[in-house]
RORO-235415 format. One record per residue (C-alpha): y, z, x; residue in three letters. Coordinates in steps of 0.25 Angstrom, whole numbers, plus 5000, padded with zeros to 4 digits. Each point is the difference from the previous one (the first is absolute). Layout:
BEGIN
Y|Z|X|ALA
...
This chain:
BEGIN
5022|4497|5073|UNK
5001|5014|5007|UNK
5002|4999|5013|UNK
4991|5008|5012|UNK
5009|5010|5001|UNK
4999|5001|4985|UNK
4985|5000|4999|UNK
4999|5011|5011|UNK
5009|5009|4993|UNK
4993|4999|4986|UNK
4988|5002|5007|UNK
5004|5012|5006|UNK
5007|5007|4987|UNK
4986|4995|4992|UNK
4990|5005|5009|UNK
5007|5012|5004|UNK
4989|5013|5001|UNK
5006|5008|4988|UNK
5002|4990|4990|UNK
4985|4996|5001|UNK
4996|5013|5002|UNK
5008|5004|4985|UNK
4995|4987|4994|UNK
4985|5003|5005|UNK
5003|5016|4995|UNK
5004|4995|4986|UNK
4987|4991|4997|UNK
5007|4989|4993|UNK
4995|4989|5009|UNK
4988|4994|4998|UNK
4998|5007|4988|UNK
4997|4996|4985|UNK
5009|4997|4989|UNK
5005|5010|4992|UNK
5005|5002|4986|UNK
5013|5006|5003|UNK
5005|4991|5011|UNK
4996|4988|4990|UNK
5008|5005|4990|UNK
5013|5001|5007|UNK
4998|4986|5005|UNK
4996|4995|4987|UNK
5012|5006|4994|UNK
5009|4994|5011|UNK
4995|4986|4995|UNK
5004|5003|4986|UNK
5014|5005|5003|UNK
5008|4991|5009|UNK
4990|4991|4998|UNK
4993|4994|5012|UNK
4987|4994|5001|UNK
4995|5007|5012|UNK
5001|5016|5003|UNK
4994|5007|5012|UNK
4997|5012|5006|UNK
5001|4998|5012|UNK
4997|5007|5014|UNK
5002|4995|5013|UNK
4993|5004|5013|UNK
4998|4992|5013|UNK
4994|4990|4998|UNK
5001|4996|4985|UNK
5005|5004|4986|UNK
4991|5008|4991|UNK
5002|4999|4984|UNK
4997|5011|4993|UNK
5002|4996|4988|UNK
5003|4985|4997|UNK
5006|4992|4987|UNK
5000|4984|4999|UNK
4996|4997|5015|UNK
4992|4988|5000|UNK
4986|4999|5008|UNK
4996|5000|5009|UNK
5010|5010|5002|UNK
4997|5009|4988|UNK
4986|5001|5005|UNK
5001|5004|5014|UNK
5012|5011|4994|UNK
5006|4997|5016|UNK
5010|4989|5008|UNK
5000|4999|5014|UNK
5015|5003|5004|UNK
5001|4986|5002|UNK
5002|4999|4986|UNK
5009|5015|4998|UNK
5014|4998|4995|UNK
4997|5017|4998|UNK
4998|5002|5016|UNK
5016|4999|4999|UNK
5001|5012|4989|UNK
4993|5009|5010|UNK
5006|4996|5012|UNK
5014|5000|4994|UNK
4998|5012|4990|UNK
5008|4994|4990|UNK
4999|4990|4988|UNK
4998|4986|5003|UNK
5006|4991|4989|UNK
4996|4984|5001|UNK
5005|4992|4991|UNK
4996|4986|5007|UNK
4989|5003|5012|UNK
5001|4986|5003|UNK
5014|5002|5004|UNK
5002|5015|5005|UNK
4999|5001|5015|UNK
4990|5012|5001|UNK
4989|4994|4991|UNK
5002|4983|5000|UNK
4989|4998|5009|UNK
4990|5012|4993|UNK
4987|4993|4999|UNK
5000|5008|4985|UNK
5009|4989|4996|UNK
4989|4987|4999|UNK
4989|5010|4999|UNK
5003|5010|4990|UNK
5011|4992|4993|UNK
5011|5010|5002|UNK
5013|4996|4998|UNK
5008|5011|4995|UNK
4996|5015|5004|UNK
5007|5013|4998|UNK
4993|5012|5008|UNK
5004|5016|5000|UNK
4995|5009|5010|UNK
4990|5010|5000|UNK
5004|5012|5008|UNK
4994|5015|5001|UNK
5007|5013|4999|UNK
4998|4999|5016|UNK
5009|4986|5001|UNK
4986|4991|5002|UNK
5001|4986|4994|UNK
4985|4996|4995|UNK
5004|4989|4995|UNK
5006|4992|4987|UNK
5000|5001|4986|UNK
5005|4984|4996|UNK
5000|4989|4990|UNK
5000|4987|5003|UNK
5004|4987|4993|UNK
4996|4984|5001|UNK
5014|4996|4998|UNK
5011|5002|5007|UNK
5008|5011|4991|UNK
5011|5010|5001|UNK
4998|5016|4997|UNK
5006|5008|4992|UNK
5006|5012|5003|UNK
4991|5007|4987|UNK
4989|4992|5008|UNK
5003|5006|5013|UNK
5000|5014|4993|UNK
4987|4998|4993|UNK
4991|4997|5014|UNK
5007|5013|5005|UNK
4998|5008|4991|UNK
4984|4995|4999|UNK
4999|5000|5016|UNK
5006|5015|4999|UNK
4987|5001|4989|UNK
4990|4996|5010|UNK
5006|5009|5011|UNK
4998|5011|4990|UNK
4987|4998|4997|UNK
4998|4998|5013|UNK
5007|5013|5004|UNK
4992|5007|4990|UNK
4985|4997|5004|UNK
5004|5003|5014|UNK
5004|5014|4996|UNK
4988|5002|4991|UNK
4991|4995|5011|UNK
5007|5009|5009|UNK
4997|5011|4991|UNK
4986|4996|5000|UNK
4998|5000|5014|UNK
5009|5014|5003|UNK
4988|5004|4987|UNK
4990|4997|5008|UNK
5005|5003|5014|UNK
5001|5015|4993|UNK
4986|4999|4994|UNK
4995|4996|5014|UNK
5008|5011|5007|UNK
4995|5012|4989|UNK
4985|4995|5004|UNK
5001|5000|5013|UNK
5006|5014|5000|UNK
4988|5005|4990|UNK
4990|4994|5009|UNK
5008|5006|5013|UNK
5000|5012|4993|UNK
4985|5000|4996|UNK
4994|4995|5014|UNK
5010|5011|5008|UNK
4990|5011|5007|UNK
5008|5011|4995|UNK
5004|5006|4987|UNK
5011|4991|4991|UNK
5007|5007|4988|UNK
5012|4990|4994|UNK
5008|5009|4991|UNK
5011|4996|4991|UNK
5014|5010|4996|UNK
4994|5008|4989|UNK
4989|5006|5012|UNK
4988|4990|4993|UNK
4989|4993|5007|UNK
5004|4985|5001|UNK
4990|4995|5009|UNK
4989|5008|5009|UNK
4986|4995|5008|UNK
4989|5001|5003|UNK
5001|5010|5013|UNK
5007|5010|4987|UNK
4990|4999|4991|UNK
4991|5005|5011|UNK
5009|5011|5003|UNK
5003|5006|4988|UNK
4987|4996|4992|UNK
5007|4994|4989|UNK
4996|4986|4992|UNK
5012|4990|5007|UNK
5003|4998|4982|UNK
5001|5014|4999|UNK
5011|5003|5010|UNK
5007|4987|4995|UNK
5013|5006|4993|UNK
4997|5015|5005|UNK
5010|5009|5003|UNK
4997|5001|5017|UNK
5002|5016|5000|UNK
4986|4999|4994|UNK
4997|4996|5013|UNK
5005|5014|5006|UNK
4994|5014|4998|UNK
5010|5007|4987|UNK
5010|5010|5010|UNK
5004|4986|5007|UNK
5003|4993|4989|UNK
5012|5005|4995|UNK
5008|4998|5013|UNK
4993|4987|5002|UNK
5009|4995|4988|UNK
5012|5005|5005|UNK
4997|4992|5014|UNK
4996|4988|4992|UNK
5012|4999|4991|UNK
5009|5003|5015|UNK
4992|4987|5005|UNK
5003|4992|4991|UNK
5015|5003|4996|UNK
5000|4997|5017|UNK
4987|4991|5005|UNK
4997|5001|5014|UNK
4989|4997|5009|UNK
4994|5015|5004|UNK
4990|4997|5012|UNK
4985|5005|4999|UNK
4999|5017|5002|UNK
5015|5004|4998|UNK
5004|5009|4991|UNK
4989|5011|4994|UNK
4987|5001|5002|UNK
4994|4996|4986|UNK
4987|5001|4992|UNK
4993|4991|4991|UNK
4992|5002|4988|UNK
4988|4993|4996|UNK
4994|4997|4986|UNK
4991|5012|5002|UNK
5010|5010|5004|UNK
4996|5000|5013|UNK
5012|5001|5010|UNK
5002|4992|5015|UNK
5011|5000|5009|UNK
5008|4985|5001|UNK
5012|4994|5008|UNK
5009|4991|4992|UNK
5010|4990|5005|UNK
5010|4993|4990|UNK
5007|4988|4999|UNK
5005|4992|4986|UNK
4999|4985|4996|UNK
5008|4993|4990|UNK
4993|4991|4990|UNK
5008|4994|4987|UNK
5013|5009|5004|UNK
4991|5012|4998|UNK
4998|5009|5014|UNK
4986|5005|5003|UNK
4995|5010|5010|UNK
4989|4997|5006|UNK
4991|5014|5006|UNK
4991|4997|5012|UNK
4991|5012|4998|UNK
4989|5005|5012|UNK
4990|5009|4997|UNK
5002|5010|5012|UNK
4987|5007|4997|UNK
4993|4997|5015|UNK
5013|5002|5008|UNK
5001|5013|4995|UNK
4986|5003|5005|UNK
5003|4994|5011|UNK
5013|5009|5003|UNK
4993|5012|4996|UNK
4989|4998|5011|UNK
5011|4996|5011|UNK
5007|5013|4996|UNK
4987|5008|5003|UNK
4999|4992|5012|UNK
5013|5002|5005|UNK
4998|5015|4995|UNK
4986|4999|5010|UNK
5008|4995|5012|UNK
5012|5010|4999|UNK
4988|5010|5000|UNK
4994|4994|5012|UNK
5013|4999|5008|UNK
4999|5014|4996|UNK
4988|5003|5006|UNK
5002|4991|5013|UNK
5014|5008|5003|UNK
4994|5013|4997|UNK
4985|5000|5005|UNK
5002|4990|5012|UNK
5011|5003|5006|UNK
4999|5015|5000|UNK
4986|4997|5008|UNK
5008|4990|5009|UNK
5012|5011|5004|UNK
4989|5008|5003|UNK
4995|4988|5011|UNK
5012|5000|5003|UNK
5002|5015|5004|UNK
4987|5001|5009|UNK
5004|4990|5006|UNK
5014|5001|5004|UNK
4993|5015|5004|UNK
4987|4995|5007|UNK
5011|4992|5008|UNK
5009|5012|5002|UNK
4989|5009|5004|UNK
4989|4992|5006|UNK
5008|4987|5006|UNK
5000|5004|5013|UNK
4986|5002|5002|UNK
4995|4986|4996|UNK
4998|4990|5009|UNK
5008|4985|4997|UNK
4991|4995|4991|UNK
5001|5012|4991|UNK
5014|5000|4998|UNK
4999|4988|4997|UNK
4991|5001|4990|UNK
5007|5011|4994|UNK
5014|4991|5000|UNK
4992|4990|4994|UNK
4996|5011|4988|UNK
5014|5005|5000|UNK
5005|4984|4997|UNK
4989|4998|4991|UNK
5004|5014|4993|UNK
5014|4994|4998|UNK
4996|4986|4996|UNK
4992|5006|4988|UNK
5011|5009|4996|UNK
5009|4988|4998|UNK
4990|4992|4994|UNK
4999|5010|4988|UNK
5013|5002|4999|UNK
5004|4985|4999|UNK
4988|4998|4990|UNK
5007|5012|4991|UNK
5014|4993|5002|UNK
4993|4987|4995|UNK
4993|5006|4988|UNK
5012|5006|4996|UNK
5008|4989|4998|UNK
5001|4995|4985|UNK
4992|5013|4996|UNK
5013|5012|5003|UNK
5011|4995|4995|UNK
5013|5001|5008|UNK
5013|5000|4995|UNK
5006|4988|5001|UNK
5015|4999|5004|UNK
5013|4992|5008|UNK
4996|5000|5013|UNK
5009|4997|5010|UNK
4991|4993|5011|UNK
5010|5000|5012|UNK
5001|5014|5001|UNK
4983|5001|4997|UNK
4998|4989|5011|UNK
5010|5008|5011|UNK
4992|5014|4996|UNK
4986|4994|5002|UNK
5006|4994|5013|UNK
5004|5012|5005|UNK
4988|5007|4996|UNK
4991|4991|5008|UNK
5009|5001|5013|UNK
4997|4985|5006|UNK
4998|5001|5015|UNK
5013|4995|5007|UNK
4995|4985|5004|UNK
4998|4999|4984|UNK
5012|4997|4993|UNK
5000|4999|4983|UNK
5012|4994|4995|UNK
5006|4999|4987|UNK
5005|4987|4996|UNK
5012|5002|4989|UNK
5000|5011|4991|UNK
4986|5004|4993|UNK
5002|5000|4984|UNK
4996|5010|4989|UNK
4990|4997|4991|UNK
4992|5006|4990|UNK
4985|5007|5003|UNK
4993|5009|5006|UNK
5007|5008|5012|UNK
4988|5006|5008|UNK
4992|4988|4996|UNK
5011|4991|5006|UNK
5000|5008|5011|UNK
4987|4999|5003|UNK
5000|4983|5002|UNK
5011|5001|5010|UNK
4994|5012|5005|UNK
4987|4991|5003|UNK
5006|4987|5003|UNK
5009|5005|5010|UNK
4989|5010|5007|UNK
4991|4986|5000|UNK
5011|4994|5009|UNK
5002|5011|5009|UNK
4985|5005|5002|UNK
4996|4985|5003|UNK
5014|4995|5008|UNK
4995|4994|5014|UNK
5015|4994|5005|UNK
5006|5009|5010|UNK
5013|4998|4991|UNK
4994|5001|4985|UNK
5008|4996|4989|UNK
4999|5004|4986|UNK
5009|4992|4989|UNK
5002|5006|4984|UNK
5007|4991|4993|UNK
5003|4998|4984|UNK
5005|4989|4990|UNK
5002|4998|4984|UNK
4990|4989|4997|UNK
4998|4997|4985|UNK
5000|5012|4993|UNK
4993|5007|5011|UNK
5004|5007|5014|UNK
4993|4994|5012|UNK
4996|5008|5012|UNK
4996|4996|5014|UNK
4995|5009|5012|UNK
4999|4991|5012|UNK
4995|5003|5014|UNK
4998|4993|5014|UNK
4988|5005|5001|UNK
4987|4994|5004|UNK
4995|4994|4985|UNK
4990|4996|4991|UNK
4990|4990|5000|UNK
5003|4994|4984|UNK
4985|5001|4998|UNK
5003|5017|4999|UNK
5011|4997|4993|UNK
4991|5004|4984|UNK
4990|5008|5008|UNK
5013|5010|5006|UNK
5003|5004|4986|UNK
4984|5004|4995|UNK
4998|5015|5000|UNK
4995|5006|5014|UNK
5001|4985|5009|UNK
5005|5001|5013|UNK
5002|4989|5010|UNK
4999|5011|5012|UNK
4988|5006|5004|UNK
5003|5014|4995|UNK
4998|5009|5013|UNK
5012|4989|5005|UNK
5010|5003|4989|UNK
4998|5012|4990|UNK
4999|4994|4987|UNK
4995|5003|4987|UNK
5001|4987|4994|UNK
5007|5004|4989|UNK
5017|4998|5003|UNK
5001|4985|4997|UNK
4990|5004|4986|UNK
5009|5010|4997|UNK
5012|4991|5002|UNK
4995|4988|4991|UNK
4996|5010|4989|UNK
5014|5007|5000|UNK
5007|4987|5001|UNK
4993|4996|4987|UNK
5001|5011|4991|UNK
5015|4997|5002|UNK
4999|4986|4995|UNK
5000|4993|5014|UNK
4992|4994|5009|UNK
4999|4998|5016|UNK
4995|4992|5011|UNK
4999|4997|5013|UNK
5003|4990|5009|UNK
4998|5001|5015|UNK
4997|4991|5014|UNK
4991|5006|5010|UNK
5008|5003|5011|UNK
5014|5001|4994|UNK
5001|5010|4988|UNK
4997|5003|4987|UNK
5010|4999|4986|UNK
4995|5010|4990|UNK
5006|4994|4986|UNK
5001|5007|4986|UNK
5009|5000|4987|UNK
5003|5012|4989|UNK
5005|4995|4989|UNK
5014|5003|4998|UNK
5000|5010|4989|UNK
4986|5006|5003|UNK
4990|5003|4991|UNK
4986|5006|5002|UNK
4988|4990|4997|UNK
């Protein structure tokens, strides 16, 4: 009789997760009886002979017969034993053969249950053991007698277990073929229908430059029937001087298949049924079906946005027009303001009274105030629309010239933290935001000992800026409203602003990839922060 320890192990190695789970994979338990199992263990019965063969396979809690020959009822009907009654429990657990000549006398067995209820006596069980080194169970024969078993008896249940493991073997490939069959099938449709319920234009082409696969949003393009396009050459689809050099860029994408992103490259054309020609953006990428590589063209009708950019361009074209007549038919009108002025002050200034020289430095300051506002409307507008040559900067010596050039007043000190870097961009444009940031700080310092701190770090791809002060701060509920076109947190008579430096700032800041913020407490300074990206490229 096993003992606990015994019983815990067998236990253990019986119920162990990746057995079952290959037992339950393979569908032999619990399942009918079939032709070719019954053979094998017929033929066992015939050759040693033996009047009971079995099939069997061993799980948890019992042991299944696959296929079963001279096993009395009402074993034979139930086609199952507990364990309880399992002489083949000890095949699986050991993995090797287990020959009983007299189970009422070998240790393992001599107390088996199978002995007074089945009536076996003698028993001789081979394993049956996957390619991945999984016992299921045991191929066996038994006898009612106590018997001896020959070496060419021994040999025969081998060779018959190694039979059933085939078999065995052999359905689990062909179910596995089945499966990875209709894995694919599934995997094809669902690409067909991802393909067909897409929003944009789907054209699968296969190596020759034919038409695999292409829905609906194509057909609606192109004006073709979808049975039509099926198996077309896809230069069809172009208008005839791009399709000779589209066959040379097909055959160079696929003799080297790459994702190309929507837009890059040339600009093309499509051609419909009709002969009707509309601008379209392709993007590429390829897929693999059958060891066959496919691209697959995601195709937009450009038709709107062209539209669309021909109006901006006028609209563009209007405001450069505009600035035009602004610079040119206000502020001659202004300069002349400004000249009767400066000579009605000149020449008349002594003869009016308090109020009217203070009504005439109100003009002046009015005058002036109008001037700038122009002029930094005109800087605004033009950012984005005159191009600048962009170009390495070196930022430490910009910083120190526009320092100099606004002359801090001696109880202002700016200071340079480390060294500034060199980037990429703009020069009069990058001028212009430490121009503005640093005249900010002075024109609004309130400390008797201003201070004004530039520094600079690499941060993820990006340089980092910061323009501290101690002056007197922001409330953080100006902190959007500083950067809107003409907003001032001063009244205007206080500090002359135009409301524009901070929006000129932000926009300059964002046609070289970065952005900026502010952070600041009422009382204690304000920290300007904004990135360039490190190799700098207009947006």
């Amino acid at each position: 009789m096993m003992t606990e320890s015994n019983q815990a192990l067998y236990h253990e190695m019986l119920s162990a997760p990746s057995r079952l789970a290959a037992i339950q994979a393979l569908n032999l338990v619990d399942s009918p009886a079939e032709e070719v199992f019954d053979r094998l263990t017929r033929l066992a019965s015939r050759l040693i002979p033996a009047p009971v063969s079995l099939v069997s396979i061993v799980d948890a809690e019992r042991q299944f017969f696959k296929s079963l020959v001279g096993l009395k009822e009402p074993w034979a009907s139930l086609r199952q034993t507990p364990l309880t009654h399992s002489f083949c429990q000890h095949v699986v657990v050991s993995g090797e053969p287990l020959i009983v000549e007299d189970a009422r006398e070998h240790p393992l067995v001599h107390d088996n249950l199978a002995i007074p209820d089945l009536g076996v006596i003698s028993y001789l069980g081979m394993p049956l053991t996957t390619k991945q080194g999984v016992t299921l169970g045991s191929f066996c024969v038994i006898d009612t007698v106590a018997r001896s078993w020959s070496e060419d008896d021994i040999e025969t249940v081998r060779e018959l277990a190694r039979s059933v493991m085939t078999e065995i073997e052999l359905r689990n490939e062909v179910h596995a073929l089945k499966a990875a069959n209709t894995n694919q099938q599934r995997s094809e449709e669902r690409f067909r229908q991802l393909i067909e319920t897409a929003p944009g234009a789907i054209l699968v082409i296969d190596a020759t430059g034919q038409i695999a696969l292409a829905n609906q949003c194509v057909v609606e393009y192109f004006g073709y029937p979808r049975d039509e396009l099926m198996g077309k050459a896809v230069e069809t689809l172009l208008p005839e001087p791009l399709q000779q050099a589209h066959r040379a860029h097909r055959a160079g994408f696929f003799a080297h298949p790459e994702a190309r992103p929507m837009g890059s490259g040339r600009d093309l054309s499509g051609r419909r049924k009709d002969g009707s020609v509309f601008p379209i953006e392709i993007g590429l990428s390829y897929t693999t079906i059958d060891d066959e590589t496919l691209a697959v063209a995601f195709i937009t009708d450009i038709t709107e946005r062209k539209q669309l950019l021909s109006k901006l361009e006028q609209i563009n074209q209007d405001l450069t027009d505009f600035a035009y007549i602004v610079s040119h038919d206000l502020k001659a009108p202004l300069r002349g303001i400004a000249s009767i002025a400066e000579w009605f002050s000149t020449d008349y200034g002594a003869v009016l009274d308090e109020e009217g020289q203070e009504l005439l430095g109100l003009l002046q300051t009015r005058v002036t105030r109008l001037q700038d506002f122009i002029e930094g409307i005109l800087r605004y507008s033009r950012i984005g629309r005159i191009e600048e040559e962009w170009e390495d900067v070196d930022l430490q010596r910009l910083v120190e010239n526009v320092i100099s050039s606004l002359a801090p007043p001696e109880h202002i000190q700016i200071m340079i933290n480390g060294s500034l870097p060199i980037v990429h961009g703009g020069r009069v444009r990058l001028e212009q935001v430490f121009q503005n940031l640093l005249s900010n700080a002075i024109k609004f310092m309130d400390k008797p000992q201003g201070k004004i701190e530039i520094t600079s770090a690499k941060n993820r791809g990006c340089w980092e800026f910061r323009v501290a002060d101690n002056g007197p701060g922001i409330e953080e509920r100006h902190f959007t409203k500083i950067f809107q076109l003409f907003q001032t947190l001063n009244p205007r008579d206080e500090f002359e602003s135009t409301g524009i430096g901070l929006t000129l700032v932000k926009k300059i800041v964002e046609m070289h990839g970065g952005t900026i913020i502010v952070n600041s407490e009422v009382g204690q300074g304000t920290a300007f922060t904004f990135t360039l990206t490190e190799k700098g490229k207009p947006v």
